[in-house]
Every structure is written in C-alpha cells, then in structure tokens.
C-alpha positions as a Python dict, from the first residue, in 0.01 Angstrom:
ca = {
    (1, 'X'): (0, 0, 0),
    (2, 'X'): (16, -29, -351),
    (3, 'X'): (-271, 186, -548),
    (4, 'X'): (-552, 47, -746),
    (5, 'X'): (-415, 134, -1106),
    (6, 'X'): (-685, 217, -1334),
    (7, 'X'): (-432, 423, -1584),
    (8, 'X'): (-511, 378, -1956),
    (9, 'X'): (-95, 365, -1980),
    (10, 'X'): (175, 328, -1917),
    (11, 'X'): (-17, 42, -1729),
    (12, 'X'): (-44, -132, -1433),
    (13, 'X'): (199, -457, -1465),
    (14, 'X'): (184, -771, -1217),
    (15, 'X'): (365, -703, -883),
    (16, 'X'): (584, -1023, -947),
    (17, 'X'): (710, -864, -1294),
    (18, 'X'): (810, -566, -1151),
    (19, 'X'): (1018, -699, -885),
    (20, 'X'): (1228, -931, -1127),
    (21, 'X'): (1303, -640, -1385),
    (22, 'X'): (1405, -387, -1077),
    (23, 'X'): (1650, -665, -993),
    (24, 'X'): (1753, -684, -1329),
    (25, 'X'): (1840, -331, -1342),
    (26, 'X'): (2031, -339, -1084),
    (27, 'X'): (2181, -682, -1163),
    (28, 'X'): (2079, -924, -1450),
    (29, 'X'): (2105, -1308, -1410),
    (30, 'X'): (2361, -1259, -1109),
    (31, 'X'): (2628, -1086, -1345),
    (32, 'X'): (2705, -849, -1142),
    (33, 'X'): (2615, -633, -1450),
    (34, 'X'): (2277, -427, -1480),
    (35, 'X'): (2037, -520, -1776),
    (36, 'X'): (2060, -237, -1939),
    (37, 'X'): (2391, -164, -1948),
    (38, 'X'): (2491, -477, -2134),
    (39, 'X'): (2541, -567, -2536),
    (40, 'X'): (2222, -598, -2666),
    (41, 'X'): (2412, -856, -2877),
    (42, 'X'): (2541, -1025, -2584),
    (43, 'X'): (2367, -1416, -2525),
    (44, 'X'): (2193, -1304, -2228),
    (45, 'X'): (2028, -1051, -2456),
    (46, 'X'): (1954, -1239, -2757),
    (47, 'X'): (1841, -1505, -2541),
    (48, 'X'): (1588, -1258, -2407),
    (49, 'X'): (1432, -1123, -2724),
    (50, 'X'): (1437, -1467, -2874),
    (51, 'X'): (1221, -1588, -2584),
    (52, 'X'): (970, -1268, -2573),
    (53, 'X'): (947, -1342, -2914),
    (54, 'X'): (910, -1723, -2863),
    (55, 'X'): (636, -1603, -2655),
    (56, 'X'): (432, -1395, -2833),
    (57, 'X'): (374, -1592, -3106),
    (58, 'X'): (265, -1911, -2884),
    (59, 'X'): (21, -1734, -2687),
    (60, 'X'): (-167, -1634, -2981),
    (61, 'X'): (-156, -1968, -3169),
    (62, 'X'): (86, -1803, -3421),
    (63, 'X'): (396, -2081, -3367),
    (64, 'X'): (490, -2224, -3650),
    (65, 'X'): (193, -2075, -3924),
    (66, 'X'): (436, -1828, -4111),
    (67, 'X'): (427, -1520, -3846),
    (68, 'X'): (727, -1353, -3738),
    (69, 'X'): (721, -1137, -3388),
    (70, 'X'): (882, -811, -3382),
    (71, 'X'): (987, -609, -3079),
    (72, 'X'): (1042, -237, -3284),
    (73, 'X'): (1039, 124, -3161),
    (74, 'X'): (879, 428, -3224),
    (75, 'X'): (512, 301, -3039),
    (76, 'X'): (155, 225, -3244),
    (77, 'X'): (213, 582, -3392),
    (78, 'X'): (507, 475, -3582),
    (79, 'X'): (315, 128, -3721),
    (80, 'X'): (37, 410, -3845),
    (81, 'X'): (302, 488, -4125),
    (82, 'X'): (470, 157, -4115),
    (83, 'X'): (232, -71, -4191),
    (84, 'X'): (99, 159, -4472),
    (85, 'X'): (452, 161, -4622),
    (86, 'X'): (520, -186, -4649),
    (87, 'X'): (154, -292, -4772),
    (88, 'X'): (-55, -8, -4924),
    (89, 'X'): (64, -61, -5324),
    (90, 'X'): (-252, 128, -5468),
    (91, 'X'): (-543, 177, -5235),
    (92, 'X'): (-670, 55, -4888),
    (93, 'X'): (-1002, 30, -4658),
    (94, 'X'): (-967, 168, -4251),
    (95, 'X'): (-1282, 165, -4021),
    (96, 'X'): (-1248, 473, -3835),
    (97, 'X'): (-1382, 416, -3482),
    (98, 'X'): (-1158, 674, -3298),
    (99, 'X'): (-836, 905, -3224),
    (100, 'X'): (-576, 640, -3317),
    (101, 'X'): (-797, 532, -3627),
    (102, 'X'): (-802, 874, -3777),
    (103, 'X'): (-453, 939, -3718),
    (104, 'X'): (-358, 580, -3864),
    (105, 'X'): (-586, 702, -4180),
    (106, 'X'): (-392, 1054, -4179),
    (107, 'X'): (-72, 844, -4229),
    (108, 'X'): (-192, 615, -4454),
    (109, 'X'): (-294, 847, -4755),
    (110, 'X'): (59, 957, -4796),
    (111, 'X'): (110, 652, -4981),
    (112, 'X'): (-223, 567, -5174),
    (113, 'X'): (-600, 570, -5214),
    (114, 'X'): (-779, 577, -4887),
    (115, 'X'): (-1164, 444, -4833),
    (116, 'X'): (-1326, 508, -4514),
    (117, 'X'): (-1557, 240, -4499),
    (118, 'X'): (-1731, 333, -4211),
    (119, 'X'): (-1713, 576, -3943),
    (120, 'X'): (-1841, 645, -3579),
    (121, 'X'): (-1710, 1008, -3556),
    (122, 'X'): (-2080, 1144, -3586),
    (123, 'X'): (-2181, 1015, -3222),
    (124, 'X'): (-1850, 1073, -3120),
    (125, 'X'): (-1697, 767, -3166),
    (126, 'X'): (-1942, 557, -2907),
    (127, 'X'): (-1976, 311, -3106),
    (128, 'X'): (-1838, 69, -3358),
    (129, 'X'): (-2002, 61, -3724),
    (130, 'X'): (-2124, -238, -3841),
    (131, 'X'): (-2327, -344, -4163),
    (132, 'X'): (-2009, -201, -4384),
    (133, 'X'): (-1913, -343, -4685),
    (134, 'X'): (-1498, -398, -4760),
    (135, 'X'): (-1395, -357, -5146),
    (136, 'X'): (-1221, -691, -5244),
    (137, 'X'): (-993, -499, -5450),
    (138, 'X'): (-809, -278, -5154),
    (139, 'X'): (-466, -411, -5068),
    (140, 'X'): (-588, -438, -4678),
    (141, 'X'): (-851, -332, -4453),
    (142, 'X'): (-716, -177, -4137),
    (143, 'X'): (-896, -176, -3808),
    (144, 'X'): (-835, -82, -3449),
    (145, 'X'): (-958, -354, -3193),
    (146, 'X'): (-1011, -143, -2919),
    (147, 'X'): (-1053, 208, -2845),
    (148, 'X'): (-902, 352, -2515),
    (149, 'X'): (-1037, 653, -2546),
    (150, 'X'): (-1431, 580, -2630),
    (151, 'X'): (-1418, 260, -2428),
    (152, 'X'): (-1561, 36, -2711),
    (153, 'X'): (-1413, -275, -2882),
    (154, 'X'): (-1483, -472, -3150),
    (155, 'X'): (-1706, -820, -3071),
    (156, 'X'): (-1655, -935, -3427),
    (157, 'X'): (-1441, -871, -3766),
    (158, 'X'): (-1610, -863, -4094),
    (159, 'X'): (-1537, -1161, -4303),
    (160, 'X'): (-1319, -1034, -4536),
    (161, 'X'): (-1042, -1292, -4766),
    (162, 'X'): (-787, -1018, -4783),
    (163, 'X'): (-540, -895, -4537),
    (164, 'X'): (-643, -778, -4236),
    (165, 'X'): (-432, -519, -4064),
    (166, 'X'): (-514, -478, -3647),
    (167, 'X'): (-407, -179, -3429),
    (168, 'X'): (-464, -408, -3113),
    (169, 'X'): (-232, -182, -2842),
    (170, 'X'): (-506, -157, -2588),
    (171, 'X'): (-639, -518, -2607),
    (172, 'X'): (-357, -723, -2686),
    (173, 'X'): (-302, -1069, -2491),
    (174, 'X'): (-713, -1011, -2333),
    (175, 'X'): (-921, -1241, -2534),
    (176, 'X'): (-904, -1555, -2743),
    (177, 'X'): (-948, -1464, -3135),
    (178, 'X'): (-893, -1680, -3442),
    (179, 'X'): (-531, -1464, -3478),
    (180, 'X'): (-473, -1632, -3817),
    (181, 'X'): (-730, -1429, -3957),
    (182, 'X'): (-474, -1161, -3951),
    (183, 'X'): (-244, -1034, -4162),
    (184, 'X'): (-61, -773, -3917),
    (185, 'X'): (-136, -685, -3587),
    (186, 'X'): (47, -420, -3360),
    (187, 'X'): (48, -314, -3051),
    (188, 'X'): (231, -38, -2794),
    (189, 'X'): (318, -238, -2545),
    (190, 'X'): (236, -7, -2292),
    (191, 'X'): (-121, -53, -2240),
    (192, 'X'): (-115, -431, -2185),
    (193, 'X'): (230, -586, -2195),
    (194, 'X'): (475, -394, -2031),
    (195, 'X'): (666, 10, -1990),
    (196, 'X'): (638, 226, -2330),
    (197, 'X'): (932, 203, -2533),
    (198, 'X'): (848, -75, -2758),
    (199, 'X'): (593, -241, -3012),
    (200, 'X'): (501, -583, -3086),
    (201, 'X'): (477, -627, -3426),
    (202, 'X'): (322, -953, -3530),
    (203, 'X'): (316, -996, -3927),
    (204, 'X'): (255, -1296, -4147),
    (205, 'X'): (584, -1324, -4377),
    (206, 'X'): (408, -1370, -4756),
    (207, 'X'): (215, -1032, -4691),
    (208, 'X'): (554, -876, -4761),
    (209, 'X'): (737, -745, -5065),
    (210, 'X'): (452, -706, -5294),
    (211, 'X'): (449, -272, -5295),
    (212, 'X'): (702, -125, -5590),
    (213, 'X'): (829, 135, -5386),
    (214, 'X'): (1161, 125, -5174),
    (215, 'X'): (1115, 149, -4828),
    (216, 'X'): (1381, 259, -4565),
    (217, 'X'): (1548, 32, -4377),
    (218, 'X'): (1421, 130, -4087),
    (219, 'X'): (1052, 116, -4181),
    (220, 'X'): (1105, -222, -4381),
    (221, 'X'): (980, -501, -4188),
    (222, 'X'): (1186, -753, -4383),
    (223, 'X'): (1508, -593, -4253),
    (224, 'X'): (1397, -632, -3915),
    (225, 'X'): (1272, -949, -3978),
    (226, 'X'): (1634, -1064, -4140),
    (227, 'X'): (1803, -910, -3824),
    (228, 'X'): (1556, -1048, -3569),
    (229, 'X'): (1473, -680, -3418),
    (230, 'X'): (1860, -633, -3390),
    (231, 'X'): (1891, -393, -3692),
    (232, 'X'): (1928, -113, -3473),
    (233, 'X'): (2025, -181, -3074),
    (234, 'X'): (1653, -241, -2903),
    (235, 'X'): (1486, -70, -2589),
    (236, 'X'): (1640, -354, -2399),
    (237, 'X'): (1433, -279, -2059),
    (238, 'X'): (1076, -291, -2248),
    (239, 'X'): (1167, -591, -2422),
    (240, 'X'): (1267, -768, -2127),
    (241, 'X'): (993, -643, -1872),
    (242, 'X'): (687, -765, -2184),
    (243, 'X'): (926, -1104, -2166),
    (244, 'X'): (849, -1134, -1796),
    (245, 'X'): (488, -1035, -1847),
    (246, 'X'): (422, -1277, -2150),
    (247, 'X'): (566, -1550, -1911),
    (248, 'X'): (361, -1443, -1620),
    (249, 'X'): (44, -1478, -1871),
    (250, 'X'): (181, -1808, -1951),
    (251, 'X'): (199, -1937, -1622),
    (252, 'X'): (-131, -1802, -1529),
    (253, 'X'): (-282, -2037, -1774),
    (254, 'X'): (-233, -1756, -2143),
    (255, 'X'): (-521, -1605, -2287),
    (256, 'X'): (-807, -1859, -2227),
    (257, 'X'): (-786, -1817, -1805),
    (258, 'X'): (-716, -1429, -1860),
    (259, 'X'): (-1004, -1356, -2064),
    (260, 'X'): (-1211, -1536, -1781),
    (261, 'X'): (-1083, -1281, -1532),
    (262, 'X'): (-1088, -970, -1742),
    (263, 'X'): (-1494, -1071, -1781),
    (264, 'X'): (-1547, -1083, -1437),
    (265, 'X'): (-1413, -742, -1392),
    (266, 'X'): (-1626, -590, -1660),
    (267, 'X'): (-1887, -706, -1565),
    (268, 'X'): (-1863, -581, -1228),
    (269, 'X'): (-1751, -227, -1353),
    (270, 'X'): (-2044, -207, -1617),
    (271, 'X'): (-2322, -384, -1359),
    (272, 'X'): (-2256, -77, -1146),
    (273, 'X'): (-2237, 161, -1350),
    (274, 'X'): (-2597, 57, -1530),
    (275, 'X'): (-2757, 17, -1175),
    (276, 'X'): (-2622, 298, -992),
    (277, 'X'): (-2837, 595, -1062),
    (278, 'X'): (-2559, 847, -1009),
    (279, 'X'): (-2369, 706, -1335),
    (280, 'X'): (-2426, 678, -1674),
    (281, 'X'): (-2183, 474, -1949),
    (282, 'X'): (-2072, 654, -2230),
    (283, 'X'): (-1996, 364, -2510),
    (284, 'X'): (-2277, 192, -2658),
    (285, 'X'): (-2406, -72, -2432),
    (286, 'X'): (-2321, -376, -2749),
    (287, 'X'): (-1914, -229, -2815),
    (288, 'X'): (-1853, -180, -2439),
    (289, 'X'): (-1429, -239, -2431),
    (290, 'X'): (-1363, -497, -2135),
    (291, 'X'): (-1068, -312, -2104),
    (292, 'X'): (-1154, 77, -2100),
    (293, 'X'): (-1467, 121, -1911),
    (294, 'X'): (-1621, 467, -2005),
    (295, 'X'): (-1869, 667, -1788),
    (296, 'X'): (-1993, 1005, -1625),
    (297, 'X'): (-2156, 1130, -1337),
    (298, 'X'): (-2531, 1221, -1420),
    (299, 'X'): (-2526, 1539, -1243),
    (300, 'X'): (-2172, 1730, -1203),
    (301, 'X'): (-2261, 1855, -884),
    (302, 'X'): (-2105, 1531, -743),
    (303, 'X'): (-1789, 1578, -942),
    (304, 'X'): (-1577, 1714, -604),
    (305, 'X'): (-1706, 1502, -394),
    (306, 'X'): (-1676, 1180, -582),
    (307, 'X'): (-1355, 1303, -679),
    (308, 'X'): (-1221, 1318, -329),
    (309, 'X'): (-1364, 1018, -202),
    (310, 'X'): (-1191, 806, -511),
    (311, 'X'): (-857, 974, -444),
    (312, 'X'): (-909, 846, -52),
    (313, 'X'): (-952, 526, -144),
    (314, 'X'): (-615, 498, -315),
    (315, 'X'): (-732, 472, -659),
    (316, 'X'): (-536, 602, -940),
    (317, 'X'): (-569, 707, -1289),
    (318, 'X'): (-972, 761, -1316),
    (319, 'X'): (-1008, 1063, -1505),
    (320, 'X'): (-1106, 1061, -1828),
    (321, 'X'): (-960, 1137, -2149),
    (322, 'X'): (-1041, 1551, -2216),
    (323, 'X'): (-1238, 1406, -2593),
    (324, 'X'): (-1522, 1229, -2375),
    (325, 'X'): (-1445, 1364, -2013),
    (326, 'X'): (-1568, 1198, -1737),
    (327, 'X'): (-1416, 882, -1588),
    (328, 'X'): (-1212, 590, -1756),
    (329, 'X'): (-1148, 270, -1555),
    (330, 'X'): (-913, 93, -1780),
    (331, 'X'): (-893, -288, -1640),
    (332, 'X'): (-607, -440, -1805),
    (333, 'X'): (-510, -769, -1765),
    (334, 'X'): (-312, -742, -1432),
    (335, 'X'): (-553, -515, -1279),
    (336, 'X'): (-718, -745, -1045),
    (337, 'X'): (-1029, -800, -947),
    (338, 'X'): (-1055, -664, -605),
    (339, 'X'): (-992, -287, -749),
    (340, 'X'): (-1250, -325, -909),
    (341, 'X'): (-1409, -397, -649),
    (342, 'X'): (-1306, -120, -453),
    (343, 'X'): (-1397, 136, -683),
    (344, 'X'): (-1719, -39, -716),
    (345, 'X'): (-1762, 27, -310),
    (346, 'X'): (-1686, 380, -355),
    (347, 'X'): (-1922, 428, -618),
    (348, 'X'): (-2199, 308, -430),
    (349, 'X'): (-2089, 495, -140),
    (350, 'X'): (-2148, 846, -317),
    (351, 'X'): (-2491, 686, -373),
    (352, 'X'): (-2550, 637, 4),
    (353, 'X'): (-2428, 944, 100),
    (354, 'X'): (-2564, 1192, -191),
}
C-alpha cells in the first residue's frame, strides 16, 4: 500500500501520472524508444513542451495576455539571481517572510539597491507582514507566496501598479488569483507540479529588456523565450511528468475544483490541531499555508511515542524542517483527502491513549 505522502518535496504526484511517465521511460508513445533517450528536438518532444507550456498558461488565465511559459533549469534558487538580472536596473523592494526570501534578497543585491520592506524574521518568520508600504520608484517588488518552511502564505498582495515578481514554488496551481497582476512568477516544480529538475517560469514579455547591462545567455529570459526553452537540451523527464500533471489538473476541473479540495484538507489538518490539546500550530493562525501545515507537540515527552505510532500508520515525510522543528504536513494538491484523514486519526489516538 502506497504511503500517505506528507513530504514538503520532491512531492507526492497523482498515482495516474506516475504510471504514464514510468511507461514512458520505458517506452514513449509506443516507439519502442524510452522518453528520455530521444532528441529533445524530435516532434514527440517539442510536441510535449509545447503542450506543458500550452498548459500552464491556460490554467492560470495567462493564454493569450502577453505571458510566455518557460520550462528552465537550475530550480527557484537559480530564478533568485535570474529574475534580479533581467529586471533589477537600479533598485528593488522584497518582503522577507522566510529562508527562500532571504536568500532571493542575498542574490538580488549583487545587482542593485535592495529595500526590505518588511520582515517577519523577528518571530521567526510565523507570520506574514502586513501594513508595509512599496516605493513606486523600485523597478519590482518581489514576494514569496508561500513559505514551506514556516507554513504561512500570503491571503492578499499589496496593491502595488508596478511589477510584481512571485516566488510561488510551494503553492503553484492551489488557488485561484487574479495572475495578471503579475509580472513574473516562478516556481520549482517539485513541490506541486512534478520531480525536481525543472522550473516554470511564467513572465509577461514587455517586462523585458529595459536593464543596461548584458546578461548571459543562459540567464536571459529573452533567449529562452526566442528558443522556446530549447536553448540548451531540457530535463526532458520533469517536463514531461509536470505535462501529465497540468493535464491531470485539467481534467479534474483546473484550479477552481482543486482549491475546493486543498480547503477541505486544511481545514481538517488545522481543526485538529487547534482542538487537540496535545498540539499546538506554529504559523500565525491569519497566514496559515493550506499547503504546509506547521505544528508541535505541547509536551516532548510524547515525541517517541507519537513518532512511532505515525510511522505505523504508513505516513511519510512528517518531520519538520530543523529552523522550526516539530512536524510539517505539507498537503499538496494530489495529497488526498483521506491522509489527511488518517493522520488526523492518529493524532487523536495519542490523545486517547496519553
């Protein structure tokens, strides 16, 4: 039996995706050749990327509004410095709300002026800022959506006229937003969308060209652009696997019906957590993340035991992340409902049985 997969990522993917890209290893639209051992320029290929692209950018409303979808390499980490390169001309605003936020500052002030307009480091990143005022003058203001490790998520964006840049890795494809309010978002898609190995780069094309310096090919999103993610040969495997999982999403009804579910399965997760008097949640109770559910036992004493009887129940990746300890359900879109559940049970078992 198949474990409940609570892993902040790689993730858990839908059952049905993984069975068509194992066959596609092994043998790709009845070839008789494996997926990824063929030309990533071959029409089965391009066909591929021009679909997961296709798909992207209709699930988010994007078709057709002057966005281009990019499947690149080198994970969020790499769009930390990317994104800076190709937009930050003379100075920028970040909200820090976390690990990937500082980093994507650290990155960002090798090319300019950096404002921190806002920070949550000083309760340790439990919550997200709000009240925080944007300088119309920066060249972007940079957020990240959700926060894997802390477990909180941003309910609203400021109002802000300029372009909005969006580290969205952990909450990609999970709710409905107004997407055009963005400028650039990225994502890894290994917390939501399929294995590590690539990004999804979603950018809206007159953002681009505007900073004096010259940028590398590799880092210039208007080369990849020009080459449809074919300037260099692509992690053929991811790209196809987030393909299949952007079509499963479709077919389940796209972001509107998954939102629904992922709801239901916070709000079981949190509903225990706040009732059972063995548990406490770490993340503000307003910026709770629907998709990383943060929390610790009250008294430690139970750590072993709990530990044991989660492990017994098949349940997999609970521990929590060594900056907030603890536990970290992270209940990403094909996580379903019923491991929830069963964590849920166990949970209240400890409570029985303390």
């Amino acid at each position: 039996m198949k474990k409940h997969n609570f892993s902040a990522g790689p993730c858990i993917l839908p059952e049905s995706v993984l069975e068509k890209a194992s066959q596609a290893v092994i043998d790709f639209n009845n070839n008789n050749l494996s997926l990824i051992e063929i030309s990533h320029r071959s029409k089965p290929f391009v066909d591929v990327m021009d679909k997961a692209q296709a798909l992207a950018l209709e699930l988010l409303g994007l078709e057709n509004k002057g966005y281009k979808a990019l499947f690149l390499q080198g994970g969020a980490s790499t769009q930390f410095l990317m994104s800076a390169y190709n937009l930050l001309q003379n100075k920028a605003a970040y909200l820090n709300t976390g690990t990937w936020s500082t980093k994507a500052i650290k990155e960002a002030k090798l090319f300019g002026e950096i404002i921190e307009v806002a920070s949550s480091k000083d309760r340790n990143f439990n919550y997200i800022p709000k009240g925080y005022n944007i300088p119309v003058d920066v060249d972007y203001f940079h957020c990240t959506s959700n926060n894997t490790i802390f477990g909180t998520q941003m309910k609203e964006f400021p109002a802000f006229d300029g372009v909005v840049v969006c580290d969205m890795s952990s909450d990609i494809f999970s709710r409905q937003l107004d997407f055009t309010k963005f400028g650039l978002i990225y994502a890894g898609a290994q917390k939501n969308m399929g294995p590590a190995g690539t990004t999804l780069v979603v950018v809206r094309e007159d953002i681009l060209g505007k900073v004096e310096r010259a940028i590398p090919s590799m880092l210039d999103y208007q080369v990849h652009i020009g080459k449809d993610s074919m300037f260099n040969t692509p992690p053929v495997f991811p790209v196809y696997t987030s393909m299949l999982t952007l079509e499963w999403l479709k077919e389940l009804g796209g972001i509107q019906f998954i939102e629904e579910v992922n709801n239901k399965k916070a709000k079981l997760m949190y509903e225990e957590i706040d009732r059972n008097p063995l548990f406490t949640g770490f993340a503000a109770v307003e910026d709770r993340s629907t998709m990383n559910a943060t929390f610790n036992l009250v008294d430690d004493a139970h750590k072993e035991r709990f530990d044991s009887m989660w492990k017994e129940a098949n349940i997999n990746g609970l521990n929590g992340h060594r900056s907030v300890g603890g536990y970290r359900a992270s209940m990403y879109n094909a996580l379903p409902l019923y491991s929830v559940q069963a964590l849920v049970d166990v949970m209240q078992e400890l409570e029985r049985t303390a």
